[in-house]
C-alpha positions in Angstrom: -122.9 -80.4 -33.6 -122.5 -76.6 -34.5 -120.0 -75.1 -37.0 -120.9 -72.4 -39.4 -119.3 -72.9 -43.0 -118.8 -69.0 -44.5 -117.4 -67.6 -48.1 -115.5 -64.7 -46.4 -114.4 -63.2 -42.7 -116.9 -60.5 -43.9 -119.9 -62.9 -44.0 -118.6 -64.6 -41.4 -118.7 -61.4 -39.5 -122.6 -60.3 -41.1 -124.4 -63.8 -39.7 -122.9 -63.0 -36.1 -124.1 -59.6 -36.5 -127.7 -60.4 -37.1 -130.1 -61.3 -34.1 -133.2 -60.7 -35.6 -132.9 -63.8 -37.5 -132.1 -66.4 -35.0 -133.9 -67.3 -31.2 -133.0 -65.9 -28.2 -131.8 -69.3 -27.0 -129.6 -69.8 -30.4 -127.9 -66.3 -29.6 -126.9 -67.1 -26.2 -125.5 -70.4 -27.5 -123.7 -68.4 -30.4 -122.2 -66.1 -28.2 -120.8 -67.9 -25.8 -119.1 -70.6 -27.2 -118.0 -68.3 -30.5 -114.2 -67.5 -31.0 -113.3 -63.8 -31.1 -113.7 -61.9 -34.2 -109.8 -60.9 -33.9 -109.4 -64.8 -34.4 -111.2 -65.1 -38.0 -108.9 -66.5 -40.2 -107.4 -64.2 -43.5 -108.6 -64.6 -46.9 -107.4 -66.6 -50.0 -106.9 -64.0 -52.2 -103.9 -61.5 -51.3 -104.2 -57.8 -52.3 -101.8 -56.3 -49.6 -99.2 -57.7 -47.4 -98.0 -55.7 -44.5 -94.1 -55.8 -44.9 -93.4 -54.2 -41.2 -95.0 -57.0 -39.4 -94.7 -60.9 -40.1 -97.6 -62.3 -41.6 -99.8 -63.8 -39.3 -102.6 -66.8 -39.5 -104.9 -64.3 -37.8 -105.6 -61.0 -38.0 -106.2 -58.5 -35.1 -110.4 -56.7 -34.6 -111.7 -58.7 -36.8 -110.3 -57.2 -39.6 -109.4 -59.0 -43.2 -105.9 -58.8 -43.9 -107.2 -59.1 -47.7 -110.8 -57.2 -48.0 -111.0 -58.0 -51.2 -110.9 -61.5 -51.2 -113.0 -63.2 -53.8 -116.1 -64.7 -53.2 -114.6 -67.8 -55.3 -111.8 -68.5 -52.6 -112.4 -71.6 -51.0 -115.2 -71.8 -48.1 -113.9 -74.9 -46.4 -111.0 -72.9 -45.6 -112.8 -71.1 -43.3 -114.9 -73.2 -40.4 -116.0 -72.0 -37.2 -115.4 -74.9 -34.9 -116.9 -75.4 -31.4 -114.3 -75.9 -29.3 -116.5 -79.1 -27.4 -117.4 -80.5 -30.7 -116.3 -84.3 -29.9 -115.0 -84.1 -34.1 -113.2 -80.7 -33.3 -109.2 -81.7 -33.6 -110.4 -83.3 -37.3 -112.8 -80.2 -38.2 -109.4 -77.9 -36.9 -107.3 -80.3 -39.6 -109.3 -79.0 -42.5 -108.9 -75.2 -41.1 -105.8 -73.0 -42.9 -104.4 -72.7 -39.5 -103.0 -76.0 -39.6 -102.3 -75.1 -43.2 -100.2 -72.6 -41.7 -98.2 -74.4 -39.7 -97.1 -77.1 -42.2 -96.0 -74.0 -43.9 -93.6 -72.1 -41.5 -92.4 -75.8 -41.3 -91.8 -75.4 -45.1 -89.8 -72.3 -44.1 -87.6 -73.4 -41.4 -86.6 -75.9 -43.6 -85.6 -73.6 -46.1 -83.6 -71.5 -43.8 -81.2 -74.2 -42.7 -81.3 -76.5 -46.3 -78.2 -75.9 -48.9 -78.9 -72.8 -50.8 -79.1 -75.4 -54.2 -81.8 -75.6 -56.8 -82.2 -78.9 -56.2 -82.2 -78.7 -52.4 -84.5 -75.8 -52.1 -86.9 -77.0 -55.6 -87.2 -80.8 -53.4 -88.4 -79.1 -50.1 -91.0 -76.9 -52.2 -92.3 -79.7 -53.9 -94.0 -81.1 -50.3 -96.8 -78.2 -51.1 -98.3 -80.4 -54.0 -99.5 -78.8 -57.2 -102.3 -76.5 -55.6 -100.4 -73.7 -54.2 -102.3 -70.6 -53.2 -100.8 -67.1 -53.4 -101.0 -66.8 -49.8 -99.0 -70.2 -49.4 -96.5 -68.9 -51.4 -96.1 -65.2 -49.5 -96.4 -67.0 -45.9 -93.2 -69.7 -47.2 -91.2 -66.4 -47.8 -92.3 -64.2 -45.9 -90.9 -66.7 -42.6 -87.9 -67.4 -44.5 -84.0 -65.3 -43.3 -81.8 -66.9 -45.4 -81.7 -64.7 -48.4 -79.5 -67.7 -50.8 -82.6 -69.8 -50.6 -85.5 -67.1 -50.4 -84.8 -66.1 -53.7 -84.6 -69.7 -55.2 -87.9 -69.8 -53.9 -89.4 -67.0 -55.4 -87.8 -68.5 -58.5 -89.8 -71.7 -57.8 -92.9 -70.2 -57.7 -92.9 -67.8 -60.4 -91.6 -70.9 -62.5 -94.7 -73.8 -61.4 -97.5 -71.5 -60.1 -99.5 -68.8 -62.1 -99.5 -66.3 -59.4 -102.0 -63.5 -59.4 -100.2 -60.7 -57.4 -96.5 -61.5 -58.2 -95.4 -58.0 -56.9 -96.4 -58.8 -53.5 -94.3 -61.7 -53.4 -91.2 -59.8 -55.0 -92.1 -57.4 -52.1 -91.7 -59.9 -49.4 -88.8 -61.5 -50.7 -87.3 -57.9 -50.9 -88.5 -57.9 -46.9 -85.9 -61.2 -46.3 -83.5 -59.2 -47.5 -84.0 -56.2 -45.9 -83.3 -58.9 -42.8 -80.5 -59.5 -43.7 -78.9 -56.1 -44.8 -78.8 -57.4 -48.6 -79.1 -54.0 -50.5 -77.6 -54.8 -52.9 -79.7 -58.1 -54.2 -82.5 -55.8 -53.0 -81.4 -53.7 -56.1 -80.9 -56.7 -58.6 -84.6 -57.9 -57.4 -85.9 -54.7 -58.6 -84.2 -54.7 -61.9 -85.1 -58.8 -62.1 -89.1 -57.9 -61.1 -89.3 -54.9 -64.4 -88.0 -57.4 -66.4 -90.3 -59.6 -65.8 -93.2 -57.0 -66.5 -94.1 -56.2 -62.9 -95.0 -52.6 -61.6 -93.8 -52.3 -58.3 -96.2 -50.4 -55.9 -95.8 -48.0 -52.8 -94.6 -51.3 -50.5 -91.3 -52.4 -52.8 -90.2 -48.8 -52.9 -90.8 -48.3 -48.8 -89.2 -51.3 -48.0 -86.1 -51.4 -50.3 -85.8 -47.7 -48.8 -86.1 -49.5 -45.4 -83.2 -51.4 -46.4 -80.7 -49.2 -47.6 -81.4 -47.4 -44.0 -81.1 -50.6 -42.2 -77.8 -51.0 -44.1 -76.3 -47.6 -42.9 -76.6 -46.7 -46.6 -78.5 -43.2 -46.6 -77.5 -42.1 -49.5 -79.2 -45.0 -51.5 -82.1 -44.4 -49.5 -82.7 -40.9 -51.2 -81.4 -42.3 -54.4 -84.4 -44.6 -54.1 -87.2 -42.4 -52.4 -86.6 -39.6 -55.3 -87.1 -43.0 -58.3 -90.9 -42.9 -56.7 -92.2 -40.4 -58.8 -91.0 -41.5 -61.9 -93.1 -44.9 -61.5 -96.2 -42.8 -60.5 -96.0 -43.6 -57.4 -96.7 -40.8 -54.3 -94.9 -42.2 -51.1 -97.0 -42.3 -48.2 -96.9 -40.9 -44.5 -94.7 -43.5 -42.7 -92.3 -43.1 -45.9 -92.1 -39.8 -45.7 -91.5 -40.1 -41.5 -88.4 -42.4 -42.9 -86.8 -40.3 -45.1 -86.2 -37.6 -42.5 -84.0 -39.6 -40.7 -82.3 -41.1 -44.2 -82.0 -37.3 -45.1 -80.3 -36.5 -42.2 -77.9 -38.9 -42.2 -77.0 -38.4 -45.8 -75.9 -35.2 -45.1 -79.0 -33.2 -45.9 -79.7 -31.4 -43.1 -82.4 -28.7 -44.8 -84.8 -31.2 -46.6 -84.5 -33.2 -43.2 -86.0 -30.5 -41.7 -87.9 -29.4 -44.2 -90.0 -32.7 -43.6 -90.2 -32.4 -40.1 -91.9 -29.2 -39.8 -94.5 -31.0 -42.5 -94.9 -34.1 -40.2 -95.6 -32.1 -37.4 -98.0 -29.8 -39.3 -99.6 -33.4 -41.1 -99.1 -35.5 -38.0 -97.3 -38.1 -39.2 -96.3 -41.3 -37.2 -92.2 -40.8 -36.7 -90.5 -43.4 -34.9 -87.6 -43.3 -32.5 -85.1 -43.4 -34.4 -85.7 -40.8 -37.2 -86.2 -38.4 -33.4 -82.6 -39.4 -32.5 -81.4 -38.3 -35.9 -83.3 -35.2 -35.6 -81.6 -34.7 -32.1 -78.7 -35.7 -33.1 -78.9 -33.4 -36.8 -79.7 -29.9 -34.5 -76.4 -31.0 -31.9 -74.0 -31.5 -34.7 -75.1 -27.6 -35.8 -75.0 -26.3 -32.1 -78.2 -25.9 -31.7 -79.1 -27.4 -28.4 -82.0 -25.8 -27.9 -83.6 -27.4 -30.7 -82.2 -31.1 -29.3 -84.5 -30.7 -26.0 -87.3 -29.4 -27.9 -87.4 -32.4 -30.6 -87.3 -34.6 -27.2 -90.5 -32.7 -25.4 -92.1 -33.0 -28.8 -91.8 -36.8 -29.3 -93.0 -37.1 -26.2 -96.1 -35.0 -26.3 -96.7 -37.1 -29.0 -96.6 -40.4 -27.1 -93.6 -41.9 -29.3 -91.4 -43.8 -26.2 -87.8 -42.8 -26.8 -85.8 -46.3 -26.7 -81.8 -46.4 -25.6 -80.3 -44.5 -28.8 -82.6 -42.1 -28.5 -81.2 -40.9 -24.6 -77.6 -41.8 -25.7 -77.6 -39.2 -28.2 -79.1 -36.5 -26.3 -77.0 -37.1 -23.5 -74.0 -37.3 -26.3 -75.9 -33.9 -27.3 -76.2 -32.6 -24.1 -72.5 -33.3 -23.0 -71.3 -31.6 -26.1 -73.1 -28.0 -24.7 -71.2 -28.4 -21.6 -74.9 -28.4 -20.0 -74.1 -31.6 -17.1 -77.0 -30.8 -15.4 -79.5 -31.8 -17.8 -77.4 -34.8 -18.7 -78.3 -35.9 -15.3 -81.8 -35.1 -15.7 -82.5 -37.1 -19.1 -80.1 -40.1 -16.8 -82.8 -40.4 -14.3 -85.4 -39.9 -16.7 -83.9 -42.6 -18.8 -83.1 -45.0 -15.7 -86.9 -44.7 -14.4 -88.0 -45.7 -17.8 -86.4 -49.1 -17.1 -83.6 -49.0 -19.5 -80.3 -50.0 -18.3 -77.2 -48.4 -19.4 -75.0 -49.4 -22.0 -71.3 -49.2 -23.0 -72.4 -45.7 -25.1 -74.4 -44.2 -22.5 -71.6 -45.0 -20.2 -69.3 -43.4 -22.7 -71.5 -40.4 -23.2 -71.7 -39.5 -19.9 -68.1 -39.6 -19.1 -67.5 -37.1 -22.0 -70.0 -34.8 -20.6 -69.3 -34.7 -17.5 -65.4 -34.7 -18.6 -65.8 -31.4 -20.6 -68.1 -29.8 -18.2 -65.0 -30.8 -15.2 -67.9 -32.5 -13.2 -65.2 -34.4 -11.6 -66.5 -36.1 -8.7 -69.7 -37.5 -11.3 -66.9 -38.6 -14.0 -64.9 -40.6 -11.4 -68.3 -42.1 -10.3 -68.9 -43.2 -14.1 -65.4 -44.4 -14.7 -65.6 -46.6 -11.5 -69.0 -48.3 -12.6 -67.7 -48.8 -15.8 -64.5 -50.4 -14.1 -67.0 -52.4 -12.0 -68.7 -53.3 -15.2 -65.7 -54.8 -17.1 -66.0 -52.5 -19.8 -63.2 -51.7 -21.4 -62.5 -48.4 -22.4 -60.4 -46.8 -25.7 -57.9 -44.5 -25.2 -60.0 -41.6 -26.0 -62.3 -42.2 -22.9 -59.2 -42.6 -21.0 -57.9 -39.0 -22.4 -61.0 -37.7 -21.3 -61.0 -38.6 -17.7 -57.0 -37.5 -17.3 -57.7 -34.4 -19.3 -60.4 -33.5 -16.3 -57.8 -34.7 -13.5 -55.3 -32.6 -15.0 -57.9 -29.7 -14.9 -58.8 -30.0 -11.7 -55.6 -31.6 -9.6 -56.4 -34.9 -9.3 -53.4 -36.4 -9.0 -54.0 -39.4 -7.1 -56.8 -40.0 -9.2 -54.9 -39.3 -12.7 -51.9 -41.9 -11.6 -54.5 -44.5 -10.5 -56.3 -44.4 -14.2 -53.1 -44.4 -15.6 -52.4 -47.6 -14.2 -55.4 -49.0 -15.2 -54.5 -48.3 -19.0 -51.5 -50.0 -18.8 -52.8 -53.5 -17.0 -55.9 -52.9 -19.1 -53.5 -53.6 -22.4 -54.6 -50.6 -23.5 -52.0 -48.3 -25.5 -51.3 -44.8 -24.0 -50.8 -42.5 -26.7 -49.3 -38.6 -27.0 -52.3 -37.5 -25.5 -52.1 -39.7 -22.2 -48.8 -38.8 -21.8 -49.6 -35.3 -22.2 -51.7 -35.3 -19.4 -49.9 -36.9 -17.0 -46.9 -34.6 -17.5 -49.6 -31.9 -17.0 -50.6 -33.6 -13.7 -47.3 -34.1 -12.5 -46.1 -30.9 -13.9 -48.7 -28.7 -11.7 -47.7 -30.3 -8.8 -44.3 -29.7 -9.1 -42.7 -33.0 -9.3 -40.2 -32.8 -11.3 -38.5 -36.8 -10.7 -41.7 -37.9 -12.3 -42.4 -35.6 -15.0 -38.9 -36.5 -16.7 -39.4 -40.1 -15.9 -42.9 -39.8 -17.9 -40.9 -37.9 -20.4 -38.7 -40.9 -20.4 -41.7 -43.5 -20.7 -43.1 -41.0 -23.6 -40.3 -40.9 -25.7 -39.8 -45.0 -25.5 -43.1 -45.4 -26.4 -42.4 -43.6 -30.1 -43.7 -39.6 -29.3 -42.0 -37.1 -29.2 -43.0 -34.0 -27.3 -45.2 -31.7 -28.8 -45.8 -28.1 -27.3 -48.0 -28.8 -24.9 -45.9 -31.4 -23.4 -43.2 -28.0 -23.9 -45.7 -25.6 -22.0 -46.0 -28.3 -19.0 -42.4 -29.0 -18.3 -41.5 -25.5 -18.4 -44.3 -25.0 -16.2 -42.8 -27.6 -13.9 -39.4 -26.2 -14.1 -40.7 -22.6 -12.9 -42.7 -24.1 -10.0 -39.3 -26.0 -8.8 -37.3 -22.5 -9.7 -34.8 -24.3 -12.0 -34.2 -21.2 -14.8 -31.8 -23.0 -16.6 -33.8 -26.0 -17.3 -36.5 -23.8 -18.5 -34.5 -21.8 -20.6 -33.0 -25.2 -22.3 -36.4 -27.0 -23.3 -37.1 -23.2 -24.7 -34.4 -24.0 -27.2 -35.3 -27.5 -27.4 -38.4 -26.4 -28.6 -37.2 -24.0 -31.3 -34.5 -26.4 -32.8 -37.2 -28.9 -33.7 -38.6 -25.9 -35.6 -41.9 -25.9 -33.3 -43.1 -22.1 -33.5 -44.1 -21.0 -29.8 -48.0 -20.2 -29.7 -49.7 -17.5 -27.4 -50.1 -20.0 -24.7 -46.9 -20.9 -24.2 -45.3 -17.5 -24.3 -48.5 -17.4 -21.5 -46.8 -20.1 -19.4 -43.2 -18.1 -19.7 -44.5 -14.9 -18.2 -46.2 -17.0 -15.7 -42.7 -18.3 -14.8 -41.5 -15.3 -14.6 -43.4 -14.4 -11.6 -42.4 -17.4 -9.5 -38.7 -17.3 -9.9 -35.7 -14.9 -8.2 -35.1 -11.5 -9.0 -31.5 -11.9 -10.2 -32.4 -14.7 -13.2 -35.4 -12.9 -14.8 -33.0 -11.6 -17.5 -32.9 -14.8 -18.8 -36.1 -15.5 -19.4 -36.8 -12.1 -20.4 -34.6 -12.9 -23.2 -36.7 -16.0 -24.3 -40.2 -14.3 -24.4 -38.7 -11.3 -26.3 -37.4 -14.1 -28.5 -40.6 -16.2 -28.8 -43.2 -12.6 -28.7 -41.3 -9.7 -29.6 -44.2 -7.3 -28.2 -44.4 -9.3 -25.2 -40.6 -9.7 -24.8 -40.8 -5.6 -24.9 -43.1 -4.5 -22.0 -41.3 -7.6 -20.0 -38.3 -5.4 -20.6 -39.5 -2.3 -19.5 -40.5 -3.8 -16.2 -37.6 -5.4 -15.2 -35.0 -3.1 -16.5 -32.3 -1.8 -13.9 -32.1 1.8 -15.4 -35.3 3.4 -16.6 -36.0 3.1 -20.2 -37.6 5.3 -22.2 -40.6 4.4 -23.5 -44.7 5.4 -23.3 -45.0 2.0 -20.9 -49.2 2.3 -21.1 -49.0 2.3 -25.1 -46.6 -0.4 -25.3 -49.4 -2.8 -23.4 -51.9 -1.6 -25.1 -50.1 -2.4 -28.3 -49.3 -5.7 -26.9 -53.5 -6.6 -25.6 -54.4 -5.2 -29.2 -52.3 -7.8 -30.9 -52.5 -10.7 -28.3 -56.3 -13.4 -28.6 -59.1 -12.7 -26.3 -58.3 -15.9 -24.9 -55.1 -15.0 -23.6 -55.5 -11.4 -22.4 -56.7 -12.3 -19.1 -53.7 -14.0 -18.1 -51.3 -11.7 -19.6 -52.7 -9.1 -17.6 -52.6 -11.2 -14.4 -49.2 -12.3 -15.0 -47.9 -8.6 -15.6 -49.4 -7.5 -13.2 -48.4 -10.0 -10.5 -44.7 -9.6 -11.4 -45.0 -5.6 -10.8 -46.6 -6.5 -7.5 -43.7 -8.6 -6.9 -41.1 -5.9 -8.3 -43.0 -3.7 -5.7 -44.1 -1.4 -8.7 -47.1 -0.6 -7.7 -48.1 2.4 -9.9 -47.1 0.0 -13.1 -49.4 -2.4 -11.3 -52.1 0.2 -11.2 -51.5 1.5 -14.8 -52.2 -2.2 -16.3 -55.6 -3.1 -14.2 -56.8 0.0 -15.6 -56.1 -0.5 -18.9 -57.5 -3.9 -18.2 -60.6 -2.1 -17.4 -60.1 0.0 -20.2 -60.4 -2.7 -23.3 -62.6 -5.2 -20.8 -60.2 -7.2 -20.0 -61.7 -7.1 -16.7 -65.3 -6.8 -16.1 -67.6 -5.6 -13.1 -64.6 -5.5 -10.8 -66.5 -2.7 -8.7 -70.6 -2.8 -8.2 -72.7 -0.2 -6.4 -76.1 -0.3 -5.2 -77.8 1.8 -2.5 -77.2 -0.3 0.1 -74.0 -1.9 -1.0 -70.8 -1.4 -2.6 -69.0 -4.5 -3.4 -65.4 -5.4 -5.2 -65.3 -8.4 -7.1 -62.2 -10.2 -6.8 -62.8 -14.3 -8.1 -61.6 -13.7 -11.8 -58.3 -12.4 -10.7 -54.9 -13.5 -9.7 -53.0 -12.6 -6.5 -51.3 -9.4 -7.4 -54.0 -7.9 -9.8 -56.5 -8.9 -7.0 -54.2 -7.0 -4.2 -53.9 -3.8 -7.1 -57.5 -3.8 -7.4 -58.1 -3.6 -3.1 -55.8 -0.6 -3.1 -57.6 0.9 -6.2 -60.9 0.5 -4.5 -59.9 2.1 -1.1 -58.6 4.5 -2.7 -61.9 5.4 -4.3 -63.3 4.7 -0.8 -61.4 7.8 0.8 -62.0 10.1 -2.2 -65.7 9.2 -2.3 -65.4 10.4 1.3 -63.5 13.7 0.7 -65.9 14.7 -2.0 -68.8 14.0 0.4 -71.1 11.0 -1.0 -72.6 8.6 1.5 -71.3 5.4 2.0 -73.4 2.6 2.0 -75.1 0.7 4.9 -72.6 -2.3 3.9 -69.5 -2.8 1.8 -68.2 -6.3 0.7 -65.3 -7.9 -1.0 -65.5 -10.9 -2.5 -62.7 -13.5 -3.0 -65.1 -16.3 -3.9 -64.3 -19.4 -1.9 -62.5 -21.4 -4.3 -58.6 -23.1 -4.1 -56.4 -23.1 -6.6 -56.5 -26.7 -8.0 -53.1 -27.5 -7.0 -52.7 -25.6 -3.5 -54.8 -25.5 -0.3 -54.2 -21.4 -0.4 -57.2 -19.8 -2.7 -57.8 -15.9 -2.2 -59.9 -15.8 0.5 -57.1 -17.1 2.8 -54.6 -15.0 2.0 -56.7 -12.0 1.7 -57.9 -12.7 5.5 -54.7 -12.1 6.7 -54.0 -9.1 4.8 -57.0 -7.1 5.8 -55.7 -8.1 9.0 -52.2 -6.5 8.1 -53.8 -3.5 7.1 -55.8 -3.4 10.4 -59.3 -3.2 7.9 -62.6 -3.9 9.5 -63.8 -6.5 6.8 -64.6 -9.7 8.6 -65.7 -13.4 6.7 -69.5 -13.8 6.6 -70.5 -17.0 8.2 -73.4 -17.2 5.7 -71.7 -16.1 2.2 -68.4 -18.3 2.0 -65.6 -15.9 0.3 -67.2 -12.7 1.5 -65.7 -10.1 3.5 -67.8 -7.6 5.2 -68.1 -4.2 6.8 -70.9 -1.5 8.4 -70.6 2.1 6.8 -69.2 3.6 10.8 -66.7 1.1 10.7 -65.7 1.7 7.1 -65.4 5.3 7.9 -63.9 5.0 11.1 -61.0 3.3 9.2 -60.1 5.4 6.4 -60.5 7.9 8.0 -57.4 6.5 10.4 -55.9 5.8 7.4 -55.9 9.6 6.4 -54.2 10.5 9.9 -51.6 8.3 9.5 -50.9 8.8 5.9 -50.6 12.6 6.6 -48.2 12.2 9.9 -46.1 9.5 7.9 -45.6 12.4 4.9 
């Protein structure tokens, strides 16, 4: 028979470590039928208990989970056993692992007994009157149901003189951390201080660990700056805590502050306080800084877990930056996580605000796939884009899912689909939505206003326009920038003979506006210094809404056939950057840039440029070996004409050489000879017409 009878795990350790005292023969035999030195059993005494992992029977590399263990603890609780012993299963009966057992059967009891004194005290009293510190830490420290955890704790501070009381406050505090009990965490503390014991490093890090568990960040500072006070410096993994906790609460600089000291200390930071961080530098626009906290963690080796790529993507989406949110997807995907409900969500806002339509729909049908249901914000989201990008079908299918989903449209929905609608010119259905909207309890707001006016001018009904003009001004809704936008753009699409009356609702809505308006359309001449009107009127308008004033002006003096006004107002356009790098020139080419422009400043800006063409000629420069025009090869969202198609057949009108390149889609080309063979045709006939 061979078993080995040991004070400690350490001498335990020191006679397998020793050959030079036993035969060849007896070391073979010793080492081959030994169990593994991660399989030594703990100590008797406790000095430390590891609150971030359950206690354990054995402790991993051979390593004492208490090294100090006195020398007075009971040997017979630790016997080696050979496994073919015939008397094994009774030596293994004397061992503390079946002393274990008995005792997490001690603490499932507990969990599911009444949380009574009398209950919980009559369960307890199964340990006998020898109860070990240990015994009493691995009852608890099993235990989740925080009524009857602390009526144990009671019990044994009440029968047992305990030698390291804190430790057992600690792991009561650790049951309810479990269970997101703060606040009992907080009456503990108060209850152990009383009682005359100091809490240590552990009670501080895990009621900290609590208060974060319990969304209560806040507290977790509150707590983390009481360590000092009890002489007590918090250590690394603490520290890596309370950057996230400081986040949360709020403070941003001290979060910070202690991440540019873990990464100088190397601390140990876990996935979570990184999705803070990630999450701290997107809320201050600094996206940048989002990607680089990710390349960090993983340079570090720390795995980032599902939150982690839901709120980069969440970051991501927010920078209008889809093609990276695709990136951290797959990356995400081939790290075997599976997608949830938020990651679904996240991407559908990102690639919603970026107008990644095609990849939203794709989203929006997998979640639909998925049964999962979507709020009314998601919803907005996805009808905003198809309202963006003229997805009609698309928008009135999703709208029917929120309805048989039982999902309340709101202003917003409706909104959109007016917008939809509105676009496309269908007038039957906007009014019916307006309809639906106004039974559903909202009343139009002014971007509702802006699309039904912008339906009415597609359809060419004035009066209709002019009459939810006054709509909107008797509910005492002030006309914004954009909406006086959507007027001029009316303006251009209806007849000749009825711009007076809408001339007489942008004066009323934008006095400046109303004024150069005016001037254009007026019968007689009026008197007035036209340029310095429109510049007053860009000087006063946003940046936002330049671009499309200009357009619009200009568009309706192309279709007043005005074309020197039309000149006069690209080049103050140029003038105050309103429009950028219209005209490039390079040694080989000279191009004009068209894609930013609308129809009529786009056709200005062609006769401008020829224009230059023939007096760069008559002042003798060189052309270039190529000139180019370029229309880009976009549509407008709702029409099949874009200006690349209408543009084809006007170079063709005015007999110009520029022909589509097969291999740049939207470009027009011509050689120098047959760029000078034309104007200079043009000159002829010019002169003979005059």
């Amino acid at each position: 028979m061979a078993f080995n009878l040991c004070s400690s795990p350490s001498s335990l350790c020191n006679s397998l470590s020793s050959p030079s005292r036993e035969s060849p023969k007896l070391r073979y035999l010793r080492v081959t039928t030994a169990v593994p030195l991660s399989r030594a059993p703990p100590s008797l005494q406790i000095t430390h208990v590891s609150l971030s992992e359950p206690i354990t029977q054995h402790q991993e590399h051979g390593t004492p989970q208490y090294p100090d263990a006195k020398k007075g603890s009971s040997s017979k609780s630790y016997i080696w056993v050979n496994p073919k012993n015939p008397r094994a299963s009774q030596l293994k009966e004397k061992s503390y692992d079946a002393r274990y057992a008995s005792l997490v059967k001690i603490a499932e009891s507990l969990n599911s007994c009444s949380p009574i004194q009398e209950d919980v005290y009559e369960i307890l009293t199964g340990l006998g009157d020898k109860v070990l510190d240990q015994d009493a830490v691995v009852v608890i420290n099993n235990m989740s149901n925080p009524e009857t955890a602390l009526l144990a704790l009671r019990y044994f501070l009440e029968k047992f003189k305990l030698k390291k009381e804190v430790i057992l406050y600690n792991v009561t505090i650790k049951v309810l951390r479990k269970c997101r009990a703060f606040v009992r965490a907080e009456k503990l503390f108060d209850e152990m201080l009383e009682r005359g014991v100091q809490p240590d490093n552990a009670t501080f890090s895990t009621i900290i660990s609590c208060a974060r568990l319990s969304n209560l960040p806040d507290k977790a500072v509150e707590w983390f700056e009481k360590m000092p006070s009890f002489g007590i410096s918090p250590d690394d993994v603490t520290y890596s805590t309370m950057i996230d906790c400081y986040g949360r609460a709020g403070n941003v600089e001290m979060a910070l502050n202690l991440y540019d000291r873990a990464r100088t200390e190397r601390w140990r930071i876990d996935a979570v306080t990184f999705s803070t961080l990630i999450k701290i530098y997107g809320m201050s626009g600094n996206f940048d800084g989002c990607l680089n906290v990710y390349e960090e963690m993983k340079a570090l080796g720390a795995k980032p877990n599902l939150v982690t790529y839901n709120t980069l993507l969440d970051s991501m989406g927010r920078a209008k930056r889809p093609w990276q949110v695709k990136k951290i997807y797959k990356e995400m995907i081939d790290s075997g996580f599976k997608p949830s409900y938020v990651t679904y969500a996240a991407l559908l806002r990102a690639y919603g605000r970026a107008r990644y339509g095609e990849d939203a729909l794709i989203v929006y049908r997998e979640m639909k796939e998925k049964n999962l249901e979507l709020n009314v914000i998601l919803y907005n989201t996805i009808l905003a884009m198809c309202a963006d990008l003229g997805f009609v079908s698309e928008a009135i299918e999703i709208f029917e899912d929120i309805k048989s989903s039982g999902t309340n449209p709101d202003s917003w929905t409706f909104s959109s689909m007016i917008t939809v609608y509105s676009c496309s010119g269908q007038v039957s259905e906007v009014e019916n939505m307006m309809k639906e909207m106004l039974n559903a309890g909202f009343e139009p707001n002014i971007f509702v206003s802006t699309s039904l006016i912008q339906c009415y001018g597609k359809a060419q009904r004035t009066d209709d326009v002019v009459r939810t003009f006054n709509q909107l001004l008797e509910s005492g809704v002030t006309p914004d920038e954009r909406f006086c936008g959507c007027l001029l753009n009316v303006l251009t699409q209806i007849p000749k003979e009825e711009l007076g009356k809408l001339a007489n609702c942008i004066e009323t809505a934008n006095s400046k506006l109303g004024s150069v308006v005016k001037i254009l359309i007026a019968e007689e001449v009026i008197e007035a210094n036209f340029k310095q009107e429109a510049s007053e009127l860009f000087d006063s308008t946003g940046a936002d809404v330049r671009k499309a004033y200009c357009n619009c002006l200009i568009d309706l003096c192309v279709n007043l056939n005005m074309l020197e006004r039309a000149c006069e107002l690209l080049d103050l356009g140029l003038t105050l950057e309103i429009y950028k790098d219209i005209q490039s020139r390079s040694s080989t080419q000279w191009s004009l840039h068209l894609k930013s422009l609308s129809l009529g400043a786009a056709l200005t800006a062609l006769h401008v440029w020829i224009n230059d063409l023939s007096k760069a000629l008559e002042s003798g420069d060189e052309l270039p070996p190529l000139l180019g025009i370029n229309t880009g090869h976009g549509k407008h969202k709702y029409s099949d004409k874009g200006l690349a198609g209408v543009f084809e057949s006007h170079l063709k009108e005015l007999n110009a050489p520029f022909h589509e390149d097969s291999d740049q889609v939207g470009w027009f080309l011509t050689t120098k000879v047959a760029a000078e063979s034309w104007l200079e045709s043009r000159k002829q006939t010019e002169a003979v017409a005059v």
